[in-house]
Structure formats: structure tokens, C-alpha cells
VEXMARDO-324577 format. One line per 5 residues: number of its first residue (from 1); their letters; for each residue x, y, z of C-alpha. Coordinates in nm, 3 decimals. Layout:
BEGIN
NUM> a> X/Y/Z | ...
***
This chain:
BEGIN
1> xxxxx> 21.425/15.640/9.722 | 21.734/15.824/9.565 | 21.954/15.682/9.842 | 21.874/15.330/9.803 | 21.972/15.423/9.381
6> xxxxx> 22.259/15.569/9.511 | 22.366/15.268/9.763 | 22.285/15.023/9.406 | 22.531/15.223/9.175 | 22.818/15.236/9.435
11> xxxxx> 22.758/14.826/9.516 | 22.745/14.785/9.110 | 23.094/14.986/9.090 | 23.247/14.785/9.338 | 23.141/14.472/9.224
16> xxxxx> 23.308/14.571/8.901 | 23.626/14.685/9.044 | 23.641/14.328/9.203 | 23.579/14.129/8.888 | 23.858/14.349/8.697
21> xxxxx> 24.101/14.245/8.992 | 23.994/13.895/8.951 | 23.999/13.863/8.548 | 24.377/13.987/8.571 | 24.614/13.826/8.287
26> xxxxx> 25.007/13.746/8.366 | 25.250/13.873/8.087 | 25.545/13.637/8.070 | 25.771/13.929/8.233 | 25.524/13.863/8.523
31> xxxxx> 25.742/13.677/8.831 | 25.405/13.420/8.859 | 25.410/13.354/8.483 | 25.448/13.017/8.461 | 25.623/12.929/8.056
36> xxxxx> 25.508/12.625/7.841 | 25.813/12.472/7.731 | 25.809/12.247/7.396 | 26.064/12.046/7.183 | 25.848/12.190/6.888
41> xxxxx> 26.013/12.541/6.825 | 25.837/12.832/6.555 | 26.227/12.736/6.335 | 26.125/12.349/6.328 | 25.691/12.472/6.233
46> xxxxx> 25.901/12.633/5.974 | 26.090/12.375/5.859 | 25.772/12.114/5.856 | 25.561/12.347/5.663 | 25.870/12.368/5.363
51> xxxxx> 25.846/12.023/5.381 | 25.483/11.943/5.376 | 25.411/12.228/5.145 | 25.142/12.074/4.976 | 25.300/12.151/4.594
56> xxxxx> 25.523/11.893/4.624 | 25.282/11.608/4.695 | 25.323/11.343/4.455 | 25.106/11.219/4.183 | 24.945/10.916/4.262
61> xxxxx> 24.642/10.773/4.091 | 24.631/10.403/4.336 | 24.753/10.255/4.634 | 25.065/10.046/4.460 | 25.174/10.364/4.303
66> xxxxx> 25.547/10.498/4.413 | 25.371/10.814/4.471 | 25.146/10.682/4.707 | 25.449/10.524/4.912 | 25.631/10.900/4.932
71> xxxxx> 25.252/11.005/5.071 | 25.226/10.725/5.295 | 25.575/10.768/5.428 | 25.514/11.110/5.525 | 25.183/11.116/5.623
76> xxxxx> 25.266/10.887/5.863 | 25.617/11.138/5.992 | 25.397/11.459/6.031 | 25.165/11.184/6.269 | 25.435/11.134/6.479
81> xxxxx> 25.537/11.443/6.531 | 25.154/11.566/6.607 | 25.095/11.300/6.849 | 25.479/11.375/7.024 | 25.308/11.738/7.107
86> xxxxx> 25.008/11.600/7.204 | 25.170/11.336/7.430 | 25.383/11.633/7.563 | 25.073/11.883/7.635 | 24.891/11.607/7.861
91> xxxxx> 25.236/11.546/8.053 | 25.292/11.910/8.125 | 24.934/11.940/8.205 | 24.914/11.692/8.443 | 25.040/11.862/8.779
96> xxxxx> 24.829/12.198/8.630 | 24.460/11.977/8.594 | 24.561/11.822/8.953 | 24.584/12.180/9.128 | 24.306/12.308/8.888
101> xxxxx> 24.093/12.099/9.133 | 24.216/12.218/9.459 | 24.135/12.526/9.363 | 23.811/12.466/9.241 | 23.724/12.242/9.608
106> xxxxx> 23.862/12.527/9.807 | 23.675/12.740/9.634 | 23.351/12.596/9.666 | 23.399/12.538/10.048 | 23.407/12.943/10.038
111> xxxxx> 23.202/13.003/9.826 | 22.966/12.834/10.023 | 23.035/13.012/10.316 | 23.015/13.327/10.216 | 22.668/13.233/10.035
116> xxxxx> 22.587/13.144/10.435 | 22.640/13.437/10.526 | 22.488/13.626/10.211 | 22.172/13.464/10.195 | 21.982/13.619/10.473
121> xxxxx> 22.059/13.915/10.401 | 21.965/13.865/9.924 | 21.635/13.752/10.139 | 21.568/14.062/10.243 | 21.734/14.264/9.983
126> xxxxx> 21.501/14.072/9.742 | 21.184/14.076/9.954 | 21.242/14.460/9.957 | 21.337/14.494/9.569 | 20.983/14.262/9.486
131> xxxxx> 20.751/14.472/9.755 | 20.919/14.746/9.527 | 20.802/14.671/9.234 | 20.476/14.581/9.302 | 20.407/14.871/9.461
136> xxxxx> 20.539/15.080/9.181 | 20.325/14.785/8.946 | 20.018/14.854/9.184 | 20.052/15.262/9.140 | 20.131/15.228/8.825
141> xxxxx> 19.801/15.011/8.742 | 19.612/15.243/8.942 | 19.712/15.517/8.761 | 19.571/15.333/8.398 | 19.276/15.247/8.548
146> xxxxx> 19.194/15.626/8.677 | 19.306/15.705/8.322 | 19.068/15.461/8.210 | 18.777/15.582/8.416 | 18.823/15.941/8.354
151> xxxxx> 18.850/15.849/7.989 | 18.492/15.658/8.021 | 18.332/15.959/8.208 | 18.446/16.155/7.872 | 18.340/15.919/7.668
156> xxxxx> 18.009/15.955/7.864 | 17.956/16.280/7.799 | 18.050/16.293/7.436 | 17.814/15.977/7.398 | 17.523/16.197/7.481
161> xxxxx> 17.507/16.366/7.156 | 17.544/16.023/6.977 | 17.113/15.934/6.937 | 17.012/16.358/6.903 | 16.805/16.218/6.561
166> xxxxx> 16.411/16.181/6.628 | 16.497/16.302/7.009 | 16.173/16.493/7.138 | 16.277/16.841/7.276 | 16.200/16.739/7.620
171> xxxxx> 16.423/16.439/7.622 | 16.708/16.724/7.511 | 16.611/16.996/7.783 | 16.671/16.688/8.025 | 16.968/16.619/7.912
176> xxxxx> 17.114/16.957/7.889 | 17.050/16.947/8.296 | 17.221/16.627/8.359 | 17.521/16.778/8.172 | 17.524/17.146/8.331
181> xxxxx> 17.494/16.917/8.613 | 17.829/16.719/8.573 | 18.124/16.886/8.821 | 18.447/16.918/8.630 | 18.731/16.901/8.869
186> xxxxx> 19.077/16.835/8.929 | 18.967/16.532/9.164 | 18.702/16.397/8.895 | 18.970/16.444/8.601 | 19.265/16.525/8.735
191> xxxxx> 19.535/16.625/8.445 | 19.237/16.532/8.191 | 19.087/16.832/8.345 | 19.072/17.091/8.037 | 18.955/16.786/7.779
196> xxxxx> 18.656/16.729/8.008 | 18.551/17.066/8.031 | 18.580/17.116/7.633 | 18.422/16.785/7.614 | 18.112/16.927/7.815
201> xxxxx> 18.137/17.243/7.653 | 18.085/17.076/7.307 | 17.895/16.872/7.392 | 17.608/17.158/7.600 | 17.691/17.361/7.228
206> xxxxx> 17.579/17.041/7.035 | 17.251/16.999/7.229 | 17.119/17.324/7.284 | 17.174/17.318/6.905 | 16.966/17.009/6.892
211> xxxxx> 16.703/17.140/7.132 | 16.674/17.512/6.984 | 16.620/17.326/6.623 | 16.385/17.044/6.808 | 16.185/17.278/6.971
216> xxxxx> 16.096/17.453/6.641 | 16.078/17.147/6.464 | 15.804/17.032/6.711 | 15.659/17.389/6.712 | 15.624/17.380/6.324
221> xxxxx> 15.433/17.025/6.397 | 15.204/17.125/6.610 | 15.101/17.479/6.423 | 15.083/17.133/6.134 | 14.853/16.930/6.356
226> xxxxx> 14.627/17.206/6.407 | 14.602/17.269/6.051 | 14.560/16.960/5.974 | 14.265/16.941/6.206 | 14.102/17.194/6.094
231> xxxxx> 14.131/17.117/5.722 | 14.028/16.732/5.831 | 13.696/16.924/6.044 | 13.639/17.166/5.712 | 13.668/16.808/5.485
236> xxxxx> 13.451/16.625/5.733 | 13.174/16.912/5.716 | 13.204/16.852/5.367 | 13.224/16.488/5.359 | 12.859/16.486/5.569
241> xxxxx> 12.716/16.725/5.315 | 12.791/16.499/5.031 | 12.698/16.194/5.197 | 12.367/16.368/5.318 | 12.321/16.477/4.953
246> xxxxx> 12.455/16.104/4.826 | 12.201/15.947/5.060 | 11.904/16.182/4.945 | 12.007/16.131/4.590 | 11.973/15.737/4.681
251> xxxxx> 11.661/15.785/4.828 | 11.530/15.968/4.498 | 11.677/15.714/4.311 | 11.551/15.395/4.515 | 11.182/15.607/4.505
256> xxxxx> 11.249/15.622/4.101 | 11.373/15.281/4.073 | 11.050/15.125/4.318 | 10.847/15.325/4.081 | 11.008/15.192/3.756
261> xxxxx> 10.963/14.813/3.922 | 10.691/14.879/4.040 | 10.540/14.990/3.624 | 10.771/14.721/3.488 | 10.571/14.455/3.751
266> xxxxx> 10.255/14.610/3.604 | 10.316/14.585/3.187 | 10.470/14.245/3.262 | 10.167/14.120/3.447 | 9.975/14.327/3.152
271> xxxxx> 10.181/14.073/2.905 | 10.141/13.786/3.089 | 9.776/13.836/3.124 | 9.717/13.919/2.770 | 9.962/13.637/2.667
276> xxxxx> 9.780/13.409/2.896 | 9.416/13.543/2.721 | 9.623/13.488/2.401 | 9.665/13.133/2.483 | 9.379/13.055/2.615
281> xxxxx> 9.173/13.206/2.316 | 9.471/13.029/2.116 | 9.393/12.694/2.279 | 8.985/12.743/2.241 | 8.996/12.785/1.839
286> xxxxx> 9.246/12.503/1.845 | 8.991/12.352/2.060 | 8.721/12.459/1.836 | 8.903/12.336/1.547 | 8.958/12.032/1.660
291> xxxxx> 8.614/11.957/1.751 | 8.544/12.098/1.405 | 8.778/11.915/1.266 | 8.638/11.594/1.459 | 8.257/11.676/1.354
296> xxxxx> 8.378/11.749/0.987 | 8.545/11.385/0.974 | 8.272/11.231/1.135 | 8.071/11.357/0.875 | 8.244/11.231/0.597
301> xxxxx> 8.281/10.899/0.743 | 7.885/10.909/0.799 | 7.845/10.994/0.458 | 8.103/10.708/0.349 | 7.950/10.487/0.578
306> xxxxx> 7.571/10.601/0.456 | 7.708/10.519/0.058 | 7.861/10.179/0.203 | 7.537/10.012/0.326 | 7.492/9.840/0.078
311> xxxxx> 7.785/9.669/0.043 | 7.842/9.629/0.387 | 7.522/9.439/0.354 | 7.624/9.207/0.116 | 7.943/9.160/0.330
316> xxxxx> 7.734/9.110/0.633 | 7.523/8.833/0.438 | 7.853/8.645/0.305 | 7.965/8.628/0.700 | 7.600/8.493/0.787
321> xxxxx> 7.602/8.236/0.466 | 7.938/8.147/0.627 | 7.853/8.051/0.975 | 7.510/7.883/0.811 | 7.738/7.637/0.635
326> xxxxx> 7.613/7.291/0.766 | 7.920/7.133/0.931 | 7.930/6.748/0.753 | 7.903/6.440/1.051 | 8.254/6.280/1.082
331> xxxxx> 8.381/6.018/1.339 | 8.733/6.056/1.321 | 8.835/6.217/1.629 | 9.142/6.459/1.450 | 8.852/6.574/1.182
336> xxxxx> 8.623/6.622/1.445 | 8.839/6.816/1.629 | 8.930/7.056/1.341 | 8.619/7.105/1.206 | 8.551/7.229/1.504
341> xxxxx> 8.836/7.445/1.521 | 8.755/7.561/1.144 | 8.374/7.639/1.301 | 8.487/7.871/1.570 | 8.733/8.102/1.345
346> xxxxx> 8.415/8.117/1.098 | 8.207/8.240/1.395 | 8.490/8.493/1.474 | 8.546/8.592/1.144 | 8.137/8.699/1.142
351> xxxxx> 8.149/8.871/1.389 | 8.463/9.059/1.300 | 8.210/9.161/0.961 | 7.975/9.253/1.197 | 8.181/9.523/1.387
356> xxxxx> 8.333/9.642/1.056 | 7.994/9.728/0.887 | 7.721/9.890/0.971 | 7.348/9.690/0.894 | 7.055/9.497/1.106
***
């Protein structure tokens, strides 16, 4: 490897050595300086710029002015004169552009001769200079991604002190194995060696912590349970006294309460009985009155009847006298007819008499 550097710096130095050569600029002492000659001296640039100093430009405010005529006139001098050089540069250029590109056609046929020959071997020069690179790309990459990896397997073992909170102590006795069980070496971690090792270190420190504080933790729960259990068997004896004392003390109640029902059953049947005797003895004198009452009435109408006679004799006699009445022989039909009619409501009105009155 240094000898292939060493071949590239000497081939860059002598590439540069060759470009100086070639980039080499003629002084006009130099035999192959070739001079420019002009009619157009520095004396007569002198000379123009006195007399196109720019002060003494005329005033001129339009085109028919006599100022304008000086500008004109001299505008149209310092023309001349710059298209005189001009005309001059492409004359004395002309042989120069010609063998400017005879130079450039006989260089290109090299130039493409010696690229010929030079390709070949920039093939392999380049095929080398890529393999190279991507081995030194492909190293390179595998050296980040054993960084990488040994990095994770840190970040593995730090990670298992990230969930310690509500672990049971068993969980954190295993895991104390599986770390004392990692191997921290120089082919597992290479130059990350020493941060592994502290990593496991800390990390063993962190969960023993964690399992020494579990372990009592869970210790302290259990000695908990079983006092728990015992006070919930010491409540429970207690609980079944009181219900066995609740339940006899609702027996002695239920016995007290039948007994109460069963007296309260009793007076009310009592009351309902002697309300019912009430009633009924109620509903005889009411019965008795009545029929007292009846008897009593039936009295006093006999006796109002008995002083009536008499007169309901008389009455009796006026209904008879009625109905005795002869009834007088008529022909007309309409006469006959309602003396008949008048002889039937006499009969009915006797006999009404005769159901209002008492007599033979």
C-alpha cells in the first residue's frame, strides 16, 4: 500500500513539472518572441486622450446646435481611428488564427494516439483504484456495523434494568444468571471491551440491588398474607358467632313476633266478633223497632180508620147512589155512546170509594 502512495506522488510531481514546461511565457528579449507592430503608438494614445478629454466637449442642447456639429465631427474621427486598429488586429492575425489550427489538428491526431496507447492501461489503473475503494468502503462499513452490534449487545445489557418496577424476585434471580452468564471478550467487544464489562458490572450492581430489596419486599408480603389470614380466620370465627347469635336473636324475635300475630289475630277476631254481635243486636232492635214502629202505625191508622166509619159510610153510599143513577133512553148514536162512556167512569169511580174506605 505505501508504494503504490509513493508511485502516485512521484507521477503527480511529474505531471506538474510537465505542465510548468508547457505553460512557459516568451519575454520579448526571447529569440521566438514574435512583436505586434501598430501605427497606433502610447505618444499618439497620448495625444487622442488631450484631445478627447472629455472637459472640452461642447455644450449642445439639440441636433442643429454648432455644438453638436464639433461632437459629431469628432465622434465620428476617434471612429476611424478605432476601427483602423481593429482593421489592423484582424490583418496581423490572420496568418496567426491560420497556424492556430494546425496546431490544434496536429495536436489532436496525438493526442489521440497517445490516448491509444493510455487507455488500456487508465482501465486498469482505474479498475484497481475502484476495487480500492470499495474494499476500503466494504471494511470500513464492516467496521460500523460491528460498532453497531457491539453497541446493541450494550444496549442489551443496560436494557435489563429498564422494567426492575413490580419485577417478582424470581424473575430478577433469573436474570442476574443470564447476565453473569454473558462472556465479555475482546472478540465479542473488541476495543468496546472495558464499557461492556462496566456495563455488566452496573448493571449485576443494579439488580442484585433490585433482587436483595425484592426479596424482602416479597418476604414482608408474605409474613402480611399470613397475618392477614389469620386476622381474616380470627374475624371469620367472629363473624359465625354473631351471625349464630343474629340468627338465634331472629329466631326469638320471629317466636315473639308469631306470638304477637298470633294475640293480635285473636283480639281482632275478639272485635270482629263482638262488632259483628254488635251489629247484629244493632240490626235486631232496628228490626224490632221497625216492626214496632210498623205495629204502632198500624195502630193509629186502625184507630183513624175505626173513627172514619162513619164517614167512609156515607162516602161509600154517595158512590152507590152514583152508579144507581138511572141512565135516561137516547137514540142518538154520539149520546149513546157517551153516556155510556160517562157510565163506566161512574162504575170506576165506585169502586175506587170502595178500596179507599172501609164498610159492608
Amino acid at each position: 500500500m505505501a508504494t503504490k502512495k509513493k508511485a502516485k506522488k512521484t507521477a503527480k510531481k511529474t505531471a506538474g513539472t510537465a505542465k510548468k514546461v508547457e505553460s512557459k511565457e516568451l519575454a520579448p528579449t526571447d529569440p521566438e518572441f514574435l512583436p505586434v507592430q501598430y501605427s497606433m503608438t502610447d505618444a499618439k494614445l497620448a495625444e487622442l486622450a488631450k484631445d478627447y478629454d472629455p472637459a472640452l466637449i461642447p455644450k449642445a442642447e439639440e441636433k442643429g446646435d454648432d455644438g453638436y456639429q464639433i461632437i459629431h465631427d469628432k465622434t465620428m474621427a476617434i471612429t476611424k481611428v478605432r476601427t483602423s486598429v481593429e482593421a489592423k488586429r484582424k490583418e496581423l492575425k490572420a496568418d496567426a488564427i491560420e497556424w492556430g489550427k494546425k496546431v490544434d489538428g496536429e495536436a489532436k491526431r496525438i493526442t489521440a494516439a497517445i490516448a491509444a496507447l493510455e487507455e488500456p492501461w487508465r482501465k486498469i489503473k482505474v479498475a484497481l483504484d475502484e476495487k480500492e475503494a470499495r474494499e476500503a468502503e466494504e471494511a470500513r462499513q464492516r467496521e460500523i456495523d460491528d460498532m453497531a452490534e457491539i453497541e446493541r449487545k450494550i444496549a442489551d445489557i443496560k436494557r435489563l434494568t429498564s422494567d426492575l418496577v413490580g419485577a417478582s424476585a424470581e424473575t430478577l434471580r433469573l436474570r442476574i444468571e443470564h447476565v453473569n452468564s454473558i462472556v465479555i471478550d475482546e472478540d465479542g467487544f473488541g476495543l468496546f471491551m472495558d464499557g461492556a464489562k462496566l456495563a455488566k458490572l452496573t448493571v449485576l450492581d443494579d439488580l442484585t440491588k433490585a433482587y436483595n430489596e425484592r426479596k424482602e419486599f416479597e418476604a414482608a408480603q408474605e409474613k402480611l398474607r399470613e397475618d392477614q389470614e389469620k386476622i381474616a380466620a380470627a374475624q371469620k370465627k367472629i363473624d359465625d358467632q354473631q351471625a349464630d347469635i343474629d340468627r338465634q336473636k331472629a329466631e326469638q324475635e320471629a317466636r315473639e313476633q308469631a306470638e304477637r300475630d298470633e294475640k293480635e289475630k285473636a283480639e281482632r277476631e275478639a272485635r270482629e266478633e263482638a262488632d259483628r254481635l254488635q251489629r247484629e243486636a244493632e240490626a235486631r232492635q232496628a228490626a224490632e223497632k221497625k216492626l214496632a214502629d210498623e205495629a204502632e202505625a198500624k195502630r193509629l191508622r186502625e184507630e183513624e180508620l175505626e173513627k172514619r166509619k162513619p164517614e167512609d159510610q156515607k162516602v161509600r153510599e154517595y158512590g152507590l147512589a152514583l152508579v144507581s143513577v138511572p141512565v135516561p133512553e137516547v137514540t142518538d148514536p154520539d149520546l149513546v155512546k157517551l153516556l155510556a162512556g160517562t157510565h163506566e167512569d161512574v162504575i170506576e169511580i165506585n169502586q175506587f170509594i170502595i178500596a179507599s174506605t172501609q164498610g159492608e
